[in-house]
N, C-alpha and C positions, 0 to 999 in steps of 0.2 A: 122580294120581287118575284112576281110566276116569272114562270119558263116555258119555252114553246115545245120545249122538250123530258120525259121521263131521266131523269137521273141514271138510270141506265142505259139510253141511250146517249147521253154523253161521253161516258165511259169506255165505249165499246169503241174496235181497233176500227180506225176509218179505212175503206176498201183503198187497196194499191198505195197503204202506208207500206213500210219493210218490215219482214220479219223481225221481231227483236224491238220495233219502237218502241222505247220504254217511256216515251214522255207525251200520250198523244195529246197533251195540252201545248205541244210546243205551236211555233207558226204552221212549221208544215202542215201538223197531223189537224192543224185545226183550218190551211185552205183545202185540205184533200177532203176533210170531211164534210164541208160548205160545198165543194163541185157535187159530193157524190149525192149529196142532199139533193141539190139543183140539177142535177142531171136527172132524178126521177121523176121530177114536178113538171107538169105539163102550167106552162105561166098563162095570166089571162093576157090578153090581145088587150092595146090601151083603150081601146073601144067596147072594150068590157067594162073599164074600171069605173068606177061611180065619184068623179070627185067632186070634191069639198066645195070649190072653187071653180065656177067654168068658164072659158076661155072670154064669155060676152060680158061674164063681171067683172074682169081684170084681163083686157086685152093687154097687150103688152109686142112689142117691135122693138128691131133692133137698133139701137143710137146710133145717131151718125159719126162716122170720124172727125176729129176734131181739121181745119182746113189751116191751122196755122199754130205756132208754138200760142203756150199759155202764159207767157212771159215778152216781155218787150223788150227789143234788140237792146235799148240803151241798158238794161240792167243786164242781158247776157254777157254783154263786155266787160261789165265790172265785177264777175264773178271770179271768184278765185280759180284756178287749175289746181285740179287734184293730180299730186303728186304720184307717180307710176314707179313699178321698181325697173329697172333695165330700162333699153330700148323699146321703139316697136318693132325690131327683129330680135330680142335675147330678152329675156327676165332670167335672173338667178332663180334655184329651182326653188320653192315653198316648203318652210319644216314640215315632216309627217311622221305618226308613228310607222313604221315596219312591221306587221306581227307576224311572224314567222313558227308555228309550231312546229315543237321540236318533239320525238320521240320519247314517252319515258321511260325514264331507267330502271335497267333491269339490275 
């Protein structure tokens, strides 16, 4: 697959990463290096762009809201109630993990 970029320009530390980034494939170093990219690019105006598709060959508006349930009362009544934990003022709290890093030992 090309690339839009020199393999060494991939590599290279992305500006206002930290000293020491030793991973700059992680998330960070890779949105820091996507602004610093996008921050130099001057973008086209949409009124530049040349599309594919133009708005008179596929107009397109927004659907109206719908003005009443999509279900009939008699069957809303004989739906089951989904069963809740607690009240509506208390629910007991939800298992979770904790992750807590700890220091390591020296």
């Amino acid at each position: 697959m090309a690339s839009l970029y020199a393999e060494s320009d991939l590599f290279k530390k992305p500006r206002g990463a930290p000293d020491g980034a030793s991973d700059i494939l992680s998330a960070e170093g890779v949105a820091l290096s996507l602004i610093s990219r996008f921050n130099e690019k001057q973008l086209p105006r949409a009124s530049d762009l040349e599309w594919l598709v133009s708005e008179e060959d596929a107009p397109q508006a927004l659907l109206p809201l719908p003005k009443s349930l999509p279900i009939s009362p008699d069957d809303y009544e004989d739906c089951p109630v989904t069963p809740l934990r607690g009240t509506q003022e208390w629910a007991p709290p939800r298992p979770q993990i904790i992750f807590t890093p700890h220091p390591r030992p020296r």
